[in-house]
C-alpha positions as CSV (number, residue, x, y, z in Angstrom):
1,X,-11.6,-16.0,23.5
2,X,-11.4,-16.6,27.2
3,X,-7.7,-17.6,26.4
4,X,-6.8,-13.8,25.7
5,X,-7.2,-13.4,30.0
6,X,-4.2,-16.2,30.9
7,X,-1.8,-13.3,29.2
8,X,0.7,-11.5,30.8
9,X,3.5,-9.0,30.0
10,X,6.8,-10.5,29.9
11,X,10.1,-8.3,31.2
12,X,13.3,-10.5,31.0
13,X,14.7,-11.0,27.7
14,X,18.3,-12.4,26.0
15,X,20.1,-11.0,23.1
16,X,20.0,-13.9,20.4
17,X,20.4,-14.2,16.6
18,X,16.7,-13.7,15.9
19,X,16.1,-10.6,18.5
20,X,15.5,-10.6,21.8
21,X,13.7,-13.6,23.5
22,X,12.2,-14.4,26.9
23,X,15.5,-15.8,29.1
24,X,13.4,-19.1,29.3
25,X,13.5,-19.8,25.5
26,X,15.8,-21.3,23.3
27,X,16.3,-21.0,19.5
28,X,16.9,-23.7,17.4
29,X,17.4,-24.5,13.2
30,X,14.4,-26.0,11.6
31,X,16.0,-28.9,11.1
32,X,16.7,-29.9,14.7
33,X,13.2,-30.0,15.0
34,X,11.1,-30.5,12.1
35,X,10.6,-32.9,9.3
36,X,11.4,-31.5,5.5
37,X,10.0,-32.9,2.4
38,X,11.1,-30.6,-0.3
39,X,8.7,-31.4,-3.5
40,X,9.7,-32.8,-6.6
41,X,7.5,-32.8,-9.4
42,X,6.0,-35.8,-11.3
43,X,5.8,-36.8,-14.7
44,X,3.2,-35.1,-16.7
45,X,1.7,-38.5,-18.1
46,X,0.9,-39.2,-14.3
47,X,-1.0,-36.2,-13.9
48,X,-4.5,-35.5,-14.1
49,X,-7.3,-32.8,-14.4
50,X,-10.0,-35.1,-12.5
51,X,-9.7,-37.5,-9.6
52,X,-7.1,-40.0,-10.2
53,X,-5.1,-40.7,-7.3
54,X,-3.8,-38.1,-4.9
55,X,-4.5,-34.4,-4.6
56,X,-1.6,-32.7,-6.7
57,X,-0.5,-29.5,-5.3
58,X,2.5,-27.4,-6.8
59,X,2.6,-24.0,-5.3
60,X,0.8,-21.2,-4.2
61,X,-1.7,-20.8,-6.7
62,X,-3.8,-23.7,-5.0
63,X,-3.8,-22.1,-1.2
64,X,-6.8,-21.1,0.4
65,X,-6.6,-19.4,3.6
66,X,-5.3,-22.0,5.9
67,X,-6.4,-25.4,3.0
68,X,-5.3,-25.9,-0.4
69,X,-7.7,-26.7,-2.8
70,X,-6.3,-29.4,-5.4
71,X,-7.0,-28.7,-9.0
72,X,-5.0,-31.8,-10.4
73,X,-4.2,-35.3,-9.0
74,X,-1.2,-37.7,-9.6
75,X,-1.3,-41.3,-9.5
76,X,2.2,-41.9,-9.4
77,X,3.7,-39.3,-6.5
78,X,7.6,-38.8,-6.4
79,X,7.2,-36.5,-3.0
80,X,4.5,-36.7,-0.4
81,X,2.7,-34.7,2.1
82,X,1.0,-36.2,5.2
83,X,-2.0,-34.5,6.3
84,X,-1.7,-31.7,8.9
85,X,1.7,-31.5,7.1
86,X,2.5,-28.0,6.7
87,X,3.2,-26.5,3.3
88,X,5.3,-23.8,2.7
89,X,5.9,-22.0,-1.0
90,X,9.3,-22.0,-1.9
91,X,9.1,-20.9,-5.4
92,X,7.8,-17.2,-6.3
93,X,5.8,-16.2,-4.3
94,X,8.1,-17.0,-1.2
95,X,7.2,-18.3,2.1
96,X,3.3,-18.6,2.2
97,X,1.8,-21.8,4.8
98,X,-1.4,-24.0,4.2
99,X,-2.0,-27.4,6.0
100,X,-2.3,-30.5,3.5
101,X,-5.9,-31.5,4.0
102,X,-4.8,-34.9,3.0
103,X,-2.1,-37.2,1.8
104,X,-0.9,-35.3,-1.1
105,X,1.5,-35.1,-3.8
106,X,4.0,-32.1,-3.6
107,X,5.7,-30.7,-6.6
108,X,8.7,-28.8,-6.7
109,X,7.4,-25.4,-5.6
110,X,6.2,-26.6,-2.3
111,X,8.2,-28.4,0.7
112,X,6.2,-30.2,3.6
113,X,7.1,-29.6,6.7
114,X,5.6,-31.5,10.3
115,X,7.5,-30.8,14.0
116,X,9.3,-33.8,15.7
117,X,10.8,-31.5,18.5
118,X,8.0,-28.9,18.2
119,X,4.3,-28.5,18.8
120,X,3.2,-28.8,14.8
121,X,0.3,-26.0,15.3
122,X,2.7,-23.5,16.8
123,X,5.4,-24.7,14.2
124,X,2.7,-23.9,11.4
125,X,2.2,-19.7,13.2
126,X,6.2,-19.7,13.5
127,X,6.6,-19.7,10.0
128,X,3.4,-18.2,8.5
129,X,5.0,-15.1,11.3
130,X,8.6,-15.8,9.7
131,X,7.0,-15.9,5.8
132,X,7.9,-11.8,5.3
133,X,12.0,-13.0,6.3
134,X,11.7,-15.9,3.5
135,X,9.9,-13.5,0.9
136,X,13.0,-11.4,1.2
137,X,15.5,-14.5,1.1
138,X,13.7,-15.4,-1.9
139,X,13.6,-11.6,-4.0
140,X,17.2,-11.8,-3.7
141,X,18.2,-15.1,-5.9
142,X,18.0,-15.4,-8.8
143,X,14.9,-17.6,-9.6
144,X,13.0,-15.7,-6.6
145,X,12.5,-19.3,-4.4
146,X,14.3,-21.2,-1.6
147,X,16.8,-23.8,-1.4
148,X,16.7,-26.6,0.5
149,X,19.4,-25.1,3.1
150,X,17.9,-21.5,3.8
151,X,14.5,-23.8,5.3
152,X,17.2,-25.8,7.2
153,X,19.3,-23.4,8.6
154,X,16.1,-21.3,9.3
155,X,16.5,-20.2,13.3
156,X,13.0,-20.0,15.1
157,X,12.3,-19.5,18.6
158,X,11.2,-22.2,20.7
159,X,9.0,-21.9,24.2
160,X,8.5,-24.8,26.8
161,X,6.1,-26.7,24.6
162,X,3.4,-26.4,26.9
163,X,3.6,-22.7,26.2
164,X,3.8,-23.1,22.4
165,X,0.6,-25.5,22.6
166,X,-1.1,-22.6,24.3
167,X,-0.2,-20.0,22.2
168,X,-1.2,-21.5,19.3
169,X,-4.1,-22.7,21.0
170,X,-4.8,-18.8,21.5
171,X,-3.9,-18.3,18.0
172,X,-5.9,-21.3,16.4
173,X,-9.3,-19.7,18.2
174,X,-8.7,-16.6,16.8
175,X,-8.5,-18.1,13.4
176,X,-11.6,-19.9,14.1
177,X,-13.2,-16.9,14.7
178,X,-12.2,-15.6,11.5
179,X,-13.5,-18.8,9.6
180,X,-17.1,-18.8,11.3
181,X,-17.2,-15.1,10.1
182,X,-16.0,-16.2,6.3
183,X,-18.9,-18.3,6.7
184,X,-21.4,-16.4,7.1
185,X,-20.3,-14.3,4.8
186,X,-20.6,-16.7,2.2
187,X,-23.9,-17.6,3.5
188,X,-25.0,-14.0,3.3
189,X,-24.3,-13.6,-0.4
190,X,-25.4,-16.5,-1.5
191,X,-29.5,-15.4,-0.1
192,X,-28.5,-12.2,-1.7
193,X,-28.4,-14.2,-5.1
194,X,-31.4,-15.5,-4.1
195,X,-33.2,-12.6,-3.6
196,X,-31.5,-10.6,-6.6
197,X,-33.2,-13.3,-9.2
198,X,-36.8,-13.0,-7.4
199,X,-37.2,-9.4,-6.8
200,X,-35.5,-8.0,-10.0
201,X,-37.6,-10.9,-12.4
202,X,-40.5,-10.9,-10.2
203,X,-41.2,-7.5,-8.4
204,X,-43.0,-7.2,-4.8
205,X,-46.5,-8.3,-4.9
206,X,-47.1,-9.0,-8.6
207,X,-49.5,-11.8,-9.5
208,X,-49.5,-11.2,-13.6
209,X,-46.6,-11.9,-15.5
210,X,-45.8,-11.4,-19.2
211,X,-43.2,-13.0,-21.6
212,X,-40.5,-10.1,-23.1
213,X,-36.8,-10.5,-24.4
214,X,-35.6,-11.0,-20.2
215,X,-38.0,-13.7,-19.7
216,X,-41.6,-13.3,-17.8
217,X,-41.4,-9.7,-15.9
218,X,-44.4,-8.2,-13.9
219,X,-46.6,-7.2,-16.2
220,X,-46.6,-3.5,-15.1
221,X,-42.9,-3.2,-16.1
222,X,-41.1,-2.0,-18.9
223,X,-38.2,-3.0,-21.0
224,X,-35.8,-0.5,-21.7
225,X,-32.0,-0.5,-22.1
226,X,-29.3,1.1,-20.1
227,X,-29.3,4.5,-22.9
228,X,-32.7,5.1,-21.0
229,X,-31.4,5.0,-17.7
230,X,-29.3,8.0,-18.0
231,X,-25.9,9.2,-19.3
232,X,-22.9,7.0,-20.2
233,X,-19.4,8.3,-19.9
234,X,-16.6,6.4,-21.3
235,X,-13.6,6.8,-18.5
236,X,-10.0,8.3,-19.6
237,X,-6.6,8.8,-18.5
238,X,-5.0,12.4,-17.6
239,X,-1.6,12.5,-19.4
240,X,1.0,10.1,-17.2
241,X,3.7,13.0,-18.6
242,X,2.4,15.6,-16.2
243,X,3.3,14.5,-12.4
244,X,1.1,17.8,-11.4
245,X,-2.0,15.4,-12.6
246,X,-1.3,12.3,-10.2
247,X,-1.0,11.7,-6.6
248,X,-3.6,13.9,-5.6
249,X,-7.3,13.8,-3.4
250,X,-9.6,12.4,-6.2
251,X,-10.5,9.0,-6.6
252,X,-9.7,7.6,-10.6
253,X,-11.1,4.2,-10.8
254,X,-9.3,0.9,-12.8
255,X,-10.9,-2.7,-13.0
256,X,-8.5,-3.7,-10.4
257,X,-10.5,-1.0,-8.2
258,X,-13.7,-2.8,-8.8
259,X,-15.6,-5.8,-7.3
260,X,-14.2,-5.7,-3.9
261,X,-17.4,-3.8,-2.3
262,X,-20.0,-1.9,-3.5
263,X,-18.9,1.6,-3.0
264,X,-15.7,2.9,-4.5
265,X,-14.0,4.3,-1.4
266,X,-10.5,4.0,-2.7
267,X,-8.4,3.3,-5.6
268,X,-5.0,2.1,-6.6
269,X,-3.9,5.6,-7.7
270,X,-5.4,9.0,-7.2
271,X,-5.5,12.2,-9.2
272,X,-5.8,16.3,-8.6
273,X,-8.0,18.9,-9.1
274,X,-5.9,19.4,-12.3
275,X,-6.2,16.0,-13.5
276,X,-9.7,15.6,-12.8
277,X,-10.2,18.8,-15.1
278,X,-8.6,17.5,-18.0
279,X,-10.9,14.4,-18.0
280,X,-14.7,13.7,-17.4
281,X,-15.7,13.3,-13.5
282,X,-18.8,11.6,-12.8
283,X,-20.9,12.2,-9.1
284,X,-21.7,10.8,-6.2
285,X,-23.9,7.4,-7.1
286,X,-23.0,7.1,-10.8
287,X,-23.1,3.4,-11.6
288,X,-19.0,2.1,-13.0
289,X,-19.1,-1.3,-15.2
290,X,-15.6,-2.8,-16.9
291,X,-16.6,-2.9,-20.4
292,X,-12.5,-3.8,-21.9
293,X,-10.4,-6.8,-20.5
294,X,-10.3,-10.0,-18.7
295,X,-12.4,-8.7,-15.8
296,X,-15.6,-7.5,-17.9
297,X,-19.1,-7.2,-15.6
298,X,-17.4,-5.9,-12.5
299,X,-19.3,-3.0,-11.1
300,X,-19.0,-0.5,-8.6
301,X,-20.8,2.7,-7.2
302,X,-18.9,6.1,-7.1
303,X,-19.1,7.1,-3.6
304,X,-18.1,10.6,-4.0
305,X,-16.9,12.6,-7.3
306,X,-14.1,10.7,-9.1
307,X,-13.0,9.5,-12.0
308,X,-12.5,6.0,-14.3
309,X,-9.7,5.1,-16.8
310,X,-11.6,3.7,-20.3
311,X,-11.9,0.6,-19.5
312,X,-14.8,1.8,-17.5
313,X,-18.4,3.0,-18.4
314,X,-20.3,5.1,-15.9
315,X,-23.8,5.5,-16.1
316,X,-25.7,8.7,-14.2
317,X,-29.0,7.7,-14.0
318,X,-31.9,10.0,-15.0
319,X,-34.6,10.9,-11.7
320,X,-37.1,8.0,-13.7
321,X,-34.1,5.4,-12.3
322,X,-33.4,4.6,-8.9
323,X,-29.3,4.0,-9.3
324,X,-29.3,0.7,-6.4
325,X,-32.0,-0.8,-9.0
326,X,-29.6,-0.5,-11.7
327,X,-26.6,-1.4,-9.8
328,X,-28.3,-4.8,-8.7
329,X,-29.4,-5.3,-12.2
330,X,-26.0,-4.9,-13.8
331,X,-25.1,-7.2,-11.0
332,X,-27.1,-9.6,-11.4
333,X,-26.2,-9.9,-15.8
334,X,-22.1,-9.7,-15.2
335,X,-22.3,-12.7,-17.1
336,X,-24.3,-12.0,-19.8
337,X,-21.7,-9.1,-19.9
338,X,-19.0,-11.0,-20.2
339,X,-20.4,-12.8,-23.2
340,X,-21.4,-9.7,-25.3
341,X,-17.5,-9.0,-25.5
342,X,-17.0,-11.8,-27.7
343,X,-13.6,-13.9,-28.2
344,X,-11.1,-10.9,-28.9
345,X,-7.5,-11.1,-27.6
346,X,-8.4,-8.1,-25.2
347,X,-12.2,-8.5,-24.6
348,X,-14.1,-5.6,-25.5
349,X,-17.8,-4.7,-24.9
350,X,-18.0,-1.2,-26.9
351,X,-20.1,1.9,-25.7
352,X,-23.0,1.1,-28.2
353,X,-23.2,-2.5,-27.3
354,X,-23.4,-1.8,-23.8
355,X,-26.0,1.2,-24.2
356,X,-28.6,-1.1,-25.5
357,X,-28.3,-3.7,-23.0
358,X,-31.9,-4.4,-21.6
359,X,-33.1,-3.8,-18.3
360,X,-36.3,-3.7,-16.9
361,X,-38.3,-0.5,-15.6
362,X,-40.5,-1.2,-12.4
363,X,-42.0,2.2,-11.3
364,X,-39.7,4.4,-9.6
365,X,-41.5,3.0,-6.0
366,X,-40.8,0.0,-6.5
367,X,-37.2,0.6,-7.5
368,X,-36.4,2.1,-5.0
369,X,-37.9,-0.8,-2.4
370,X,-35.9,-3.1,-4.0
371,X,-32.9,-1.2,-4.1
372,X,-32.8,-0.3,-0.7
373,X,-33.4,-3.9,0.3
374,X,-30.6,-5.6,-1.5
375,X,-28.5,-2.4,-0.4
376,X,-29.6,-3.4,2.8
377,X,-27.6,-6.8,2.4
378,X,-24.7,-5.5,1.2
379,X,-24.5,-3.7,4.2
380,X,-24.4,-6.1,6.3
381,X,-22.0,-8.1,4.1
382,X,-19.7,-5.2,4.5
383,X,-20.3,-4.8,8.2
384,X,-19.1,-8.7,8.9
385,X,-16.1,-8.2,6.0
386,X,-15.0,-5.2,7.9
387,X,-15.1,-7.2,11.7
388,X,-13.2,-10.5,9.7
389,X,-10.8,-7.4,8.4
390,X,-10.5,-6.3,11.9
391,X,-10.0,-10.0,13.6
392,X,-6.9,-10.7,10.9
393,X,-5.6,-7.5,11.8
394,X,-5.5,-8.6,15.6
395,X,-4.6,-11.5,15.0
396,X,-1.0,-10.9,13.7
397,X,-0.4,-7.7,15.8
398,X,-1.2,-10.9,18.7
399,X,1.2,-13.0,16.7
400,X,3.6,-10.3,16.7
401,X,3.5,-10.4,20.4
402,X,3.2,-14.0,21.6
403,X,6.0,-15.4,19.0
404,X,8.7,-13.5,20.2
405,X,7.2,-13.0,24.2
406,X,6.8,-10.0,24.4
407,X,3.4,-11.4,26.2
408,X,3.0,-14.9,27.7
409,X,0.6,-17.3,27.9
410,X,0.1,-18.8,31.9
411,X,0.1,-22.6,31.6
């Protein structure tokens, strides 16, 4: 990041079609200085679900954060994308950017995109900056994509190249930064799985094992099921007809609020004191599982008093039951979750079903060790989401600033 100290505030500026610029720069139409490929989509018969020629990519449903990641191939390409290319989304949704990993096939909702009068990295920040402008462009036709002119008559600004290879020199470490973090992240939860299977199947310190319906378990342990833990409330929603009952300072939990973190610190929508009276609030460390739809095995932890719709279960676990333990169990058997709800056209895993769902019982102790280490890792799982939360932040307020000069780069 040594690059952030060769910045410097910029004070002379010209009036131009885009905004004000720095009186050094010029503006120019994508077309004077990039290379477009728009896509064009194969025949289906050329087109496969396993390796077969080159990676297939169609839209935005395949981008990563800066790489695609091909789920089909195509042997017979119409359109192509050399690699570094980038690719923009010009079908719904508008305007996103990846880099093609590799020669690719493109299909209609994509166009590739390399600078011929332009440094290609800088070209690549440009338009991931300019991608709000093209989402616009695109909500107002009919079909919610681009043509082929509005990427050709789009007007960018263009620094010295020198200075753009610097900026998005300053702009690629950042992003680097970003990924390393991602990383270990990654790395993080995957010796979290690790120690989920050994210490909630094997304990801490245990040297005799017997056989039961979850496979060996300490001996010292129980098997209960999740009626034993504590009480199970079925979420609801207040009445949508009485505005007095939304909008207010209670949390009221949907799947979509769930699986993100641990804690539930904040929902979609939020109720009042009035709503929350009309329906059944649980407390502070009550246990939330999806038991109805396509997201079934998510849980969460109430981090205050709040609320769920019912396609929730919250459980409030008894004093016998440490409430981490139980969280990292349910956790760990989202799966098995998943495939009690059977193959209904809106999956379903009813209150009864889920009540006597197994789950073993060390002694409260030992729980609570084994709660508090796990918890321990999702702490600092959260701690390095938060810093790669805080770097992306940065990063486009930094964008916002060296893409139009407001600050420049000393080369």
């Amino acid at each position: 990041m040594d690059q952030i100290n060769s910045l410097r505030t910029e004070n002379k500026f010209k009036k131009t079609e885009i905004g004000e610029i720095p009186v050094d720069w010029e503006i120019d139409t994508l077309k004077n200085v990039a290379k477009i490929n728009m896509g064009q989509s194969p025949s289906s018969k050329n087109c496969f679900d396993y390796e077969n020629g080159l990676p297939f990519f169609q839209g935005k449903a395949e981008f990563g954060d800066k790489y695609p990641k091909a789920v089909k191939w195509c042997n017979s390409p119409k359109k192509l994308a050399d690699v570094g290319d980038i690719l923009i989304s010009v079908r719904a949704p508008v305007g996103d950017v990846n880099i093609a990993p590799a020669k690719s096939c493109i299909g209609r909702g994509l166009a590739a995109i390399r600078g011929i009068r332009t440094n290609n990295k800088f070209l690549y920040f440009i338009l991931d900056y300019f991608k709000d402008k093209l989402k616009k462009i695109g909500q107002g036709s009919t079909f919610k994509a681009i043509n082929k002119n509005v990427l050709f008559d789009l007007i960018i600004p263009l620094p010295p190249l020198s200075e753009q290879k610097k900026i998005a020199e300053i702009l690629s470490t950042v992003d680097e930064t970003i990924e390393k973090k991602k990383s270990i992240i990654e790395k993080i939860k995957e010796l979290k799985k690790g120690l989920m299977q050994e210490l909630l199947t094997r304990g801490i310190g245990h040297t005799k094992f017997k056989k039961t319906e979850l496979g060996e378990i300490p001996e010292e342990w129980d098997v209960l099921t999740l009626k034993d833990v504590g009480e199970i409330i079925t979420g609801n929603t207040p009445p949508t007809k009485y505005k007095e009952y939304y909008n207010g300072n209670y949390l009221w939990a949907t799947p979509a609020d769930l699986g993100n973190s641990k804690y539930i610190k904040s929902t979609h929508r939020m109720i009042t004191d009035k709503g929350l009276r009309v329906i059944r609030p649980v407390p502070e460390n009550s246990i939330l599982v999806v038991c109805i739809g396509s997201t079934i095995g998510k849980v969460g932890m109430a981090s205050t008093i709040m609320a769920t719709n019912q396609q929730i279960n919250s459980i409030i676990c008894n004093p016998k039951w440490n409430h981490h333990f139980v969280y990292y169990w349910l956790e760990k058997i989202s799966d098995y979750l998943v495939s009690l709800s059977g193959k209904h056209a809106i999956p379903i895993l009813n209150k009864t079903l889920f009540s006597f769902v197994l789950i073993p019982k060390p002694s409260k102790n030992e729980q609570e060790i084994i709660g508090t280490l796990l918890d321990s890792v999702d702490e600092v799982i959260e701690n390095e989401k938060n810093y790669c939360n805080y770097m992306m932040i940065f990063k486009r307020a930094l964008m916002r600033m060296l893409l139009i000069g407001k600050i420049r780069v000393r080369v």
